[in-house]
MARKE-91456 format. One line per 2 residues: number of its first residue (from 0); for each residue z negated, x negated, y negated of C-alpha. Coordinates in Angstrom, 3 decimals. Layout:
<pts>
NUM = Z:X:Y  ...
</pts>
This chain:
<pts>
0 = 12.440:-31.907:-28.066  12.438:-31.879:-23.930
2 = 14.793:-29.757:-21.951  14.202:-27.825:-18.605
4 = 17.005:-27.871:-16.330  17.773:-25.552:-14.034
6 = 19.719:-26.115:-10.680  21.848:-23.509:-8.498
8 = 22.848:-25.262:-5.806  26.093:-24.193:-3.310
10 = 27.349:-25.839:-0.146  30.234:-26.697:-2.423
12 = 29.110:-26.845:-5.765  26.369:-27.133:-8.108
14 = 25.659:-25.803:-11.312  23.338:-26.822:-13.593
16 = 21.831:-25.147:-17.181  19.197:-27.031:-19.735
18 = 17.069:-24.750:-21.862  14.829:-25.598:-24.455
20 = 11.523:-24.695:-24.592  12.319:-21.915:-26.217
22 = 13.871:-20.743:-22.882  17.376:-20.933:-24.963
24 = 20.458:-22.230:-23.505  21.544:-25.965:-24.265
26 = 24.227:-27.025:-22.262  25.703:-26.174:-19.091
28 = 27.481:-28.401:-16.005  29.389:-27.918:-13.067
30 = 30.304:-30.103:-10.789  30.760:-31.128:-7.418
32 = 28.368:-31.657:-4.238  28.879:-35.121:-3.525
34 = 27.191:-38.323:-4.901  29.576:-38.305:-7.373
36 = 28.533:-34.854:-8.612  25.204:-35.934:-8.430
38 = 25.527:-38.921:-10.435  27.762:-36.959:-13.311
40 = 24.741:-34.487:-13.111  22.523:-36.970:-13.861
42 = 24.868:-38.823:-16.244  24.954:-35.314:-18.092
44 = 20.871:-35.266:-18.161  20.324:-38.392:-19.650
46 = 23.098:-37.044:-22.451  20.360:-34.560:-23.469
48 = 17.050:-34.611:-24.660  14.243:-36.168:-22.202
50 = 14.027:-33.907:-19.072  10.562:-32.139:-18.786
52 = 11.483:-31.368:-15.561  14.061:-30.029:-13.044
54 = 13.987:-26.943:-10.647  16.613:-26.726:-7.786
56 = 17.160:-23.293:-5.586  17.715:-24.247:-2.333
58 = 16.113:-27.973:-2.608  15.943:-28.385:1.493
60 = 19.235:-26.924:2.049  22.483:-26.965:-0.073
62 = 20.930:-28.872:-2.978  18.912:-31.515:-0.428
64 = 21.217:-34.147:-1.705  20.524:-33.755:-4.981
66 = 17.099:-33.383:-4.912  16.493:-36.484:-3.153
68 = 18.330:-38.339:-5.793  16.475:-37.364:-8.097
70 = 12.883:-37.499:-6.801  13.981:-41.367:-5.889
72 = 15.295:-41.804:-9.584  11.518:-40.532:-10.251
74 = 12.179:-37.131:-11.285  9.442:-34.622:-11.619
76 = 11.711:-31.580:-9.230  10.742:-28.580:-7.905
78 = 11.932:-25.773:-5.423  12.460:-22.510:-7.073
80 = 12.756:-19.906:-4.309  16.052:-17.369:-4.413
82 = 13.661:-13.954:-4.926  11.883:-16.333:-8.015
84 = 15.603:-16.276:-9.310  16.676:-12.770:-8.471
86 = 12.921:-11.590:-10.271  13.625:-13.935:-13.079
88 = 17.640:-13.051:-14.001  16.908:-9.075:-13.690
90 = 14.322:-9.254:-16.658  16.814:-11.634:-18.435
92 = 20.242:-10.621:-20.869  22.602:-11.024:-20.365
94 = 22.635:-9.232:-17.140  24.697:-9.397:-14.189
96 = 24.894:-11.974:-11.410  26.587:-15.591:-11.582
98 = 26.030:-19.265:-10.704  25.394:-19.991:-14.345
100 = 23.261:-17.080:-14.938  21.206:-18.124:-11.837
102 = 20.853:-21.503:-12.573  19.379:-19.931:-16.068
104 = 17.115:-18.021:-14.437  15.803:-21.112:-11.967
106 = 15.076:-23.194:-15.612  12.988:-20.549:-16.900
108 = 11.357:-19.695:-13.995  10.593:-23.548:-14.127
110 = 9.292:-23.304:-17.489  7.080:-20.734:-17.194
112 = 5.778:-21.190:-13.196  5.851:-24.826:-13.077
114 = 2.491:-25.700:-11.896  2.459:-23.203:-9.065
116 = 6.126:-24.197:-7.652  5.942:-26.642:-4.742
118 = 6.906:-30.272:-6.275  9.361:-31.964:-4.384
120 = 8.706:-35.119:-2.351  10.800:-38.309:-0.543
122 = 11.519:-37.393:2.818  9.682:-38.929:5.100
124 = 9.060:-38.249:9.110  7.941:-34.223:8.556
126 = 11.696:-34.672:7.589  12.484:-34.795:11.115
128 = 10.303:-32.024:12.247  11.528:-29.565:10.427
130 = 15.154:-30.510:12.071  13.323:-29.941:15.227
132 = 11.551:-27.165:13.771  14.766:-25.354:12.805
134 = 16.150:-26.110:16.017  13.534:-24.919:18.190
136 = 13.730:-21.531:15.634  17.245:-20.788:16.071
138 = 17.163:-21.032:19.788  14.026:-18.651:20.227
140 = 15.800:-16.002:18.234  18.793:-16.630:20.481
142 = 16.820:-15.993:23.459  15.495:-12.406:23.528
144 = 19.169:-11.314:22.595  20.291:-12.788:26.019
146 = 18.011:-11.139:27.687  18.635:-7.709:26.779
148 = 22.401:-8.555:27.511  21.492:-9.469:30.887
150 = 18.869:-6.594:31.054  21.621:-3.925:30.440
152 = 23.667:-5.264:32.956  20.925:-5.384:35.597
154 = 20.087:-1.809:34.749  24.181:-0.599:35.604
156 = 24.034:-3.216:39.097  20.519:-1.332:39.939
158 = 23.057:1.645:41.741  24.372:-1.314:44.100
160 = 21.734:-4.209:44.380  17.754:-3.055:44.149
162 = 15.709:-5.982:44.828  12.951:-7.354:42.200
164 = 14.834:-8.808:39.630  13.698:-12.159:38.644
166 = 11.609:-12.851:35.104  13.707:-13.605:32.534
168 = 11.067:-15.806:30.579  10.702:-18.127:33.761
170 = 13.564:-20.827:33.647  13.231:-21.303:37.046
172 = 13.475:-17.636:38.022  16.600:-17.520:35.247
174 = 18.117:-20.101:37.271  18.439:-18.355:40.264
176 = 20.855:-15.534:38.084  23.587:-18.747:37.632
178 = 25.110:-18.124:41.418  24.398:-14.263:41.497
180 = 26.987:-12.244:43.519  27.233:-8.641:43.489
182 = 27.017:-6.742:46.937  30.791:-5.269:47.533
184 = 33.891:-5.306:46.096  33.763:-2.833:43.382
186 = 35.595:-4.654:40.802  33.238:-3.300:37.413
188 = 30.431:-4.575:39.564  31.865:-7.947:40.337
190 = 32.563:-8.000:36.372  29.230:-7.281:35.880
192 = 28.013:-9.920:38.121  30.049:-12.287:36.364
194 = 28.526:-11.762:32.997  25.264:-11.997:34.347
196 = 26.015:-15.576:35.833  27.523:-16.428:32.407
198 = 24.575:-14.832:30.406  22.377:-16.608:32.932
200 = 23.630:-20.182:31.886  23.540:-19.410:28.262
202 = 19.609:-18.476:28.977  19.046:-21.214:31.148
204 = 20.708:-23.714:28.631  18.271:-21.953:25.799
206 = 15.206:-21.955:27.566  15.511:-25.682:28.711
208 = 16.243:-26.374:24.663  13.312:-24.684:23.390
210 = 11.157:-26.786:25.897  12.849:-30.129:25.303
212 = 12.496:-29.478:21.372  8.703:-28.606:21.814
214 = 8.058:-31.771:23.556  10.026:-34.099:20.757
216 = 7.948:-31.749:17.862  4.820:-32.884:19.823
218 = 5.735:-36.638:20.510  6.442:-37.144:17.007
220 = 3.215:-34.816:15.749  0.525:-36.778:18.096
222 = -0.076:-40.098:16.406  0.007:-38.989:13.225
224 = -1.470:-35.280:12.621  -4.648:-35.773:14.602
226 = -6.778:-34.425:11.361  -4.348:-31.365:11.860
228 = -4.856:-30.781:15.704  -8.795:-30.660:14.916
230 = -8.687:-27.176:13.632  -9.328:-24.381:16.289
232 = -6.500:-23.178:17.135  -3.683:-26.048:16.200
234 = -2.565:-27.937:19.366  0.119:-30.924:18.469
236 = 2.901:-28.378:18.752  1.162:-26.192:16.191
238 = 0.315:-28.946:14.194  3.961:-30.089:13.880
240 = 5.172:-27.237:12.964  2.415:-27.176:9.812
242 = 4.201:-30.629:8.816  7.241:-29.523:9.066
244 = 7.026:-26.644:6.183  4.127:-28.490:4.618
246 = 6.427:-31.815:4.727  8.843:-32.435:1.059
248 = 6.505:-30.353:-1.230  2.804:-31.349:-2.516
250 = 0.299:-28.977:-3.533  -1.674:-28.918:-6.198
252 = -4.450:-27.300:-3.895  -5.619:-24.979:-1.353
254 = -5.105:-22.015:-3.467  -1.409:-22.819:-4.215
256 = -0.812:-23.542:-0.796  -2.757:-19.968:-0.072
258 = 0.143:-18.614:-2.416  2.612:-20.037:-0.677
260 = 1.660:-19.242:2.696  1.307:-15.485:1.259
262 = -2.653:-15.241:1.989  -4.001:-15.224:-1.032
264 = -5.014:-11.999:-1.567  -3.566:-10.231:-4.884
266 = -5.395:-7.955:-7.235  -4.562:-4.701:-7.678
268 = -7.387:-2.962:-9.935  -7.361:-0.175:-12.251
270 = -9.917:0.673:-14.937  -13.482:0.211:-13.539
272 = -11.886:0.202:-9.715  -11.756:-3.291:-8.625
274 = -9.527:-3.884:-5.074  -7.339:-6.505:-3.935
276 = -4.289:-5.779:-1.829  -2.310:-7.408:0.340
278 = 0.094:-10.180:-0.202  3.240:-9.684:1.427
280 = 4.946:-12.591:-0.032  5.106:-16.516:1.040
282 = 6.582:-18.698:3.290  6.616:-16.298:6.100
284 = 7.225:-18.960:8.452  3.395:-20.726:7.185
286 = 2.581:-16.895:7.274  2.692:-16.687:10.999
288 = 1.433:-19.998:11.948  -1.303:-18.981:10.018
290 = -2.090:-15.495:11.915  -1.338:-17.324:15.414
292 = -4.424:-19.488:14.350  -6.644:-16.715:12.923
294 = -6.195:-14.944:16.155  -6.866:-17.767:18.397
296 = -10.153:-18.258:16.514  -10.853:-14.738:16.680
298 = -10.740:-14.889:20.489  -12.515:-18.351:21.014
300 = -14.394:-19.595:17.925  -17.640:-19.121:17.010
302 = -17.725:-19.937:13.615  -14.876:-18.011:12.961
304 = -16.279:-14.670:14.801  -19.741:-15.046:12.904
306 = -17.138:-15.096:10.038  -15.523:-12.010:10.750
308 = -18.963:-10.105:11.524  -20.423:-11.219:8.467
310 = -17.194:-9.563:6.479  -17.130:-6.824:9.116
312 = -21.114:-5.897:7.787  -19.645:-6.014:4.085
314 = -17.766:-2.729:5.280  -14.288:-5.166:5.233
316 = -12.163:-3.080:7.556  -10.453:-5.578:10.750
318 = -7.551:-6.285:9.155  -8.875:-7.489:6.113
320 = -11.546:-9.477:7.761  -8.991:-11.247:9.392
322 = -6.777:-12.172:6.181  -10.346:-13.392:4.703
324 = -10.466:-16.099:7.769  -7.014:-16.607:7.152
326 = -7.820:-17.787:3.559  -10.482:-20.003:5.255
328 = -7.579:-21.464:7.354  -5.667:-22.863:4.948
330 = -8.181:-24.229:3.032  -9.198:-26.370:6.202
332 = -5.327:-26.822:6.674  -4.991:-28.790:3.217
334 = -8.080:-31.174:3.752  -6.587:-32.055:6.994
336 = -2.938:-32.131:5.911  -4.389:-34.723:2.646
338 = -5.958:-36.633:5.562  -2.880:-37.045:7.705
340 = -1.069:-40.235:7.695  2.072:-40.214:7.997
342 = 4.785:-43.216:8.308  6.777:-44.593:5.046
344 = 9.655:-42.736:4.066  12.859:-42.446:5.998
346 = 14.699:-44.893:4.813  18.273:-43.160:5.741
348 = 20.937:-43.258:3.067  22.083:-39.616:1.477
350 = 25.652:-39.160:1.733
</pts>
């Protein structure tokens, strides 16, 4: 007898569930976030029957530590995403919501969808994008909300100062907000004028980090994801952020990877009606990257506009011309992601 174990991994704590193949509860653990409660974990494992296999929610965040032990200990582990679980424990009694319940739900959901779940890998340099990656994320969603600060307060110091206010997408025009001064000595506009210096420097400050970010994801993307950067459409900035979510998982092909990136087109047919709709699930990160190319090719690619004629003629509408190139994208993305080669593992210890 084998058990599947199932993983629900906290910032704090972990807890753990092994089902048999059955799908019935075993055991239970709960323990820790450390290397010490990663080492029990495994200590409590090996107590068990042989492991078929484990499934961890949350495998690149909260339960990174863990999952890196045991993919180095040689353990077959994969990432179960949180809607997986949510899907999983609402068909499932008991009901109700709870770390052990979860981590009951991520076994099953390993039983029964192992072979299209992303199999964790060693970290290795697409390690570091993704840092980057994250980073560069975090900062662009930071931006726009600056800017409609600062736009509301330009609006209010439009009564008092009227001249062409500078672009706030050019850091160099940004800069010039840092030593604004309001005309007068109303003291709500001199407020105002102060926010907009401070706002200013918070922009400035962003902008320059989404630059210096995009440089370090394309220095470290350059010598190694040339295979990548020969697809229309995928400079090295594009191409390192493909490494960075392709990076830590394998696929087993193109269509799982499809799946994953939510292009693969699901069916929806009835009786004698056959249709496919679309799919609005996925990494929605891949998702976009994805689109960004399709539109790129659209614009500049011949093969690719032949492409979408030729499905255009089938009496496809636009849109879902376009999701059939997108299909076409990822399958060229996974040859050239097998071809890339990419450094040994990063050796850095997990603490």
């Amino acid at each position: 007898m084998t058990v599947t174990i199932g993983v629900d991994a906290h910032k704090r704590v972990h807890a753990a569930v092994a089902i048999d193949a059955a799908g019935r509860e075993q055991d239970r653990w709960r323990g820790p976030n450390t290397s010490a409660g990663w080492q029990a974990l495994q200590a409590w494992a090996s107590a068990l029957a042989p492991v078929q296999g484990w499934g961890i929610e949350g495998s690149g965040q909260s339960g990174r530590g863990l999952a890196q032990t045991l993919v180095r200990a040689g353990a077959t582990v994969v990432e179960v995403t949180p809607r997986l679980t949510a899907t999983m424990r609402r068909g499932s009694r008991p009901q109700g919501k709870s770390d052990r319940l979860d981590a009951l739900a991520v076994a099953r959901v390993v039983q029964q969808e192992a072979d299209a779940l992303p199999i964790v890998q060693i970290e290795d340099p697409t390690t570091i994008l993704a840092v980057h990656v994250a980073a560069r994320e975090r900062d662009l969603a930071e931006a726009p909300r600056l800017r409609t600060q600062l736009h509301q307060h330009q609006h209010q110091l439009r009564a008092v100062d009227a001249p062409p206010w500078p672009d706030l997408t050019d850091p160099t025009a940004v800069a010039t907000l840092v030593t604004y001064q309001a005309p007068g000595a109303d003291a709500v506009d001199q407020a105002r004028a102060t926010a907009v210096r401070h706002l200013a420097q918070r922009l400035e400050r962003v902008l320059r980090q989404v630059a210096e970010t995009a440089r370090a994801i394309e220095t470290l993307a350059r010598p190694q994801l040339a295979p990548l950067e020969a697809i229309c459409g995928v400079a090295a900035l594009t191409a390192g952020l493909l490494a960075a979510t392709l990076g830590g998982r394998a696929f087993a092909g193109d269509a799982k990877l499809a799946m994953d990136a939510g292009v693969a087109p699901l069916e929806a047919s009835s009786s004698a009606h056959v249709r496919h709709r679309l799919n609005r699930g996925g990494n929605r990160s891949l998702n976009a990257i994805v689109h960004r190319i399709a539109l790129t090719q659209q614009r500049g690619h011949p093969p690719a506009q032949r492409s979408l004629a030729r499905k255009r003629a089938e009496g496809k509408t636009r849109s879902e011309a376009l999701r059939c190139l997108k299909r076409y994208i990822v399958r060229a993305v996974f040859q050239a992601w097998e071809q890339c080669a990419l450094a040994p593992p990063v050796p850095a210890p997990l603490t």
